[in-house]
N, C-alpha and C positions, 0 to 999 in steps of 0.2 A: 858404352852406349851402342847400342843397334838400333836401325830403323828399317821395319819391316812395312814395302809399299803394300795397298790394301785394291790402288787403281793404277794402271799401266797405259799413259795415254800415249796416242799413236803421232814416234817422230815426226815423220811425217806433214802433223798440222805445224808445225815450227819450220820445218823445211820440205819444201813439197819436192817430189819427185820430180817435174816438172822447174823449179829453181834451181836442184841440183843437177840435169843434165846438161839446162844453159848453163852453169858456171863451170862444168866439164868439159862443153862446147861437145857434148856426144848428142848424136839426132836419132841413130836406129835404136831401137827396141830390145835389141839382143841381151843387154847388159843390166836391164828395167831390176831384175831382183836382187843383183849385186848393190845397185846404187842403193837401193829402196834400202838395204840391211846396213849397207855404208852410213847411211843417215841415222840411223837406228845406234850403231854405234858411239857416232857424232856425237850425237846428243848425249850418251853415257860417260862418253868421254869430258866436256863439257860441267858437266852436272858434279859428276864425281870431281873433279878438278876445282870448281869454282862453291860446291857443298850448297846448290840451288837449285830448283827444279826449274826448268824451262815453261812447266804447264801447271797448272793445279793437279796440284798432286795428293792423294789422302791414305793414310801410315799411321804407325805408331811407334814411336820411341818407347826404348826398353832401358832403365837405368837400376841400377842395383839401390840406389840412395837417393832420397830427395837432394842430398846435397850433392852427386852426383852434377845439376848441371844448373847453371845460370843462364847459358844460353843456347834456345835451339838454333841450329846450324842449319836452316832450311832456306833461307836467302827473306824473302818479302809475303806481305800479303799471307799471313799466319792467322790459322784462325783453331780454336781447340774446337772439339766437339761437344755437345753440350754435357754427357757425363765423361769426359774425356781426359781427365786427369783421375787415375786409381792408383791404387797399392794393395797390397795383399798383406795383411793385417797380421800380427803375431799369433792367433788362431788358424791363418791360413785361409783365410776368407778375403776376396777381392774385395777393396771398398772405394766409394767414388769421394771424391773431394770437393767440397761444398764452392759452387761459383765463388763464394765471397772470401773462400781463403786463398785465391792466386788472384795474379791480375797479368794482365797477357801486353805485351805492344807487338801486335801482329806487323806495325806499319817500321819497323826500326828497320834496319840490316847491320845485323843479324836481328831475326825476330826475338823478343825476350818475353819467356814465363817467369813469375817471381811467385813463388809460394809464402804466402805471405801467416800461413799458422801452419806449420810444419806437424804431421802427426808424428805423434812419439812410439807409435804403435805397429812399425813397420818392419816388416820381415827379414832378420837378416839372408836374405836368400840372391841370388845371381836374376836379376831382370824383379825383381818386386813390385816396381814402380814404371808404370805405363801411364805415357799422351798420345792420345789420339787425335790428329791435327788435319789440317789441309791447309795444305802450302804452294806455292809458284806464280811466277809469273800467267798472266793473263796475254791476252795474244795484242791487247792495245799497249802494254807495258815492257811488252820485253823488249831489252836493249840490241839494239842491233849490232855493236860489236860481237856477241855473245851466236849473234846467227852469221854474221861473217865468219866466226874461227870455228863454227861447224863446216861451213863452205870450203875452208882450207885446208880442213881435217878430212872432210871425203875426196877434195881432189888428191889430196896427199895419198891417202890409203887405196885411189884407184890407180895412182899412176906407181906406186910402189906395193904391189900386191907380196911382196915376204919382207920382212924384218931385215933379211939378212941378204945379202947376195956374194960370190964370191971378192968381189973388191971393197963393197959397204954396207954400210950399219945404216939402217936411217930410225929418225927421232921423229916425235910429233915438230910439224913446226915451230920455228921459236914463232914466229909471228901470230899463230894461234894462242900461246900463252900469253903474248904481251897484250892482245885482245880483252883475253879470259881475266889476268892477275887484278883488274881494278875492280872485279865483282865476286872474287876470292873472298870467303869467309875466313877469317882469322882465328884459328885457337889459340888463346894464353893460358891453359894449362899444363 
């Protein structure tokens, strides 16, 4: 599976510039591009971690097989496009898939597509079968631990600017993951 973003919205409106240098407790200016990119990070870090976008977000999933997937891994608030489920036909021709043979629960966590008349007509090829979706939290819904363990992830990464130093190693927070882990999308395959 791949998921190719189509909108890149700005950290930022999740954690402002301004929230991040109060929880820095930093006042001057000088630092304003580092933090702004630190945030930027935050959130990638987050997202990738937890397999949910922080904002509405709109993509497309890339699967070799309808049986490929049962469930998208985008967190909440899922919604397909209106021709937003295709495949590329055994002639090699992209083809859309009729509203009435999938049925969507955009509202679950993990959001679930269920194709519900499978075409038999589909490419064996690498990426065949594409959903075009929009996904993420809204900024009335997003859970606030989930913007705390960004808060702790840029203090963390301002106050520890290398991986490595000669005495330590350091790690993301644990206290960012134990945040993060209750909004963890699960794979069981």
């Amino acid at each position: 599976m791949k998921f190719d973003k189509t909108t890149f919205p700005t950290a930022t409106d999740v954690v402002s510039l301004s929230d991040a240098k109060d929880h820095l407790r930093v006042s001057v200016s000088e630092d304003d591009a580092m933090i702004t990119s630190l945030i930027t990070v935050a959130q990638d870090i987050v997202e990738k971690y937890t397999g949910t976008f922080l904002q509405r977000t709109q993509g497309t999933f890339y699967f070799d097989k309808f049986i490929d997937f049962m469930d998208l891994h985008v967190g909440p608030e899922l919604t397909i496009a209106a021709d937003g489920v295709k495949y590329i036909n055994d002639n090699g021709v992209e083809t859309t898939v009729s509203t009435s043979d999938y049925q969507v629960d955009g509202k679950g966590f993990p959001a679930r597509l269920r194709i519900t008349d499978t075409p038999s007509d589909v490419k064996d090829e690498l990426n065949a079968v594409r959903v075009s979706v929009t996904a993420g939290y809204e900024s009335t819904d997003r859970p606030q631990p989930l913007i705390s363990a960004m808060l702790l992830i840029i203090g963390h990464l301002y106050e520890n600017r290398q991986d490595v130093t000669r005495f330590n190693h350091f790690e993301l927070p644990m206290a960012s993951k134990y945040l993060m882990e209750p909004y963890r999308l699960k794979s069981f395959k």
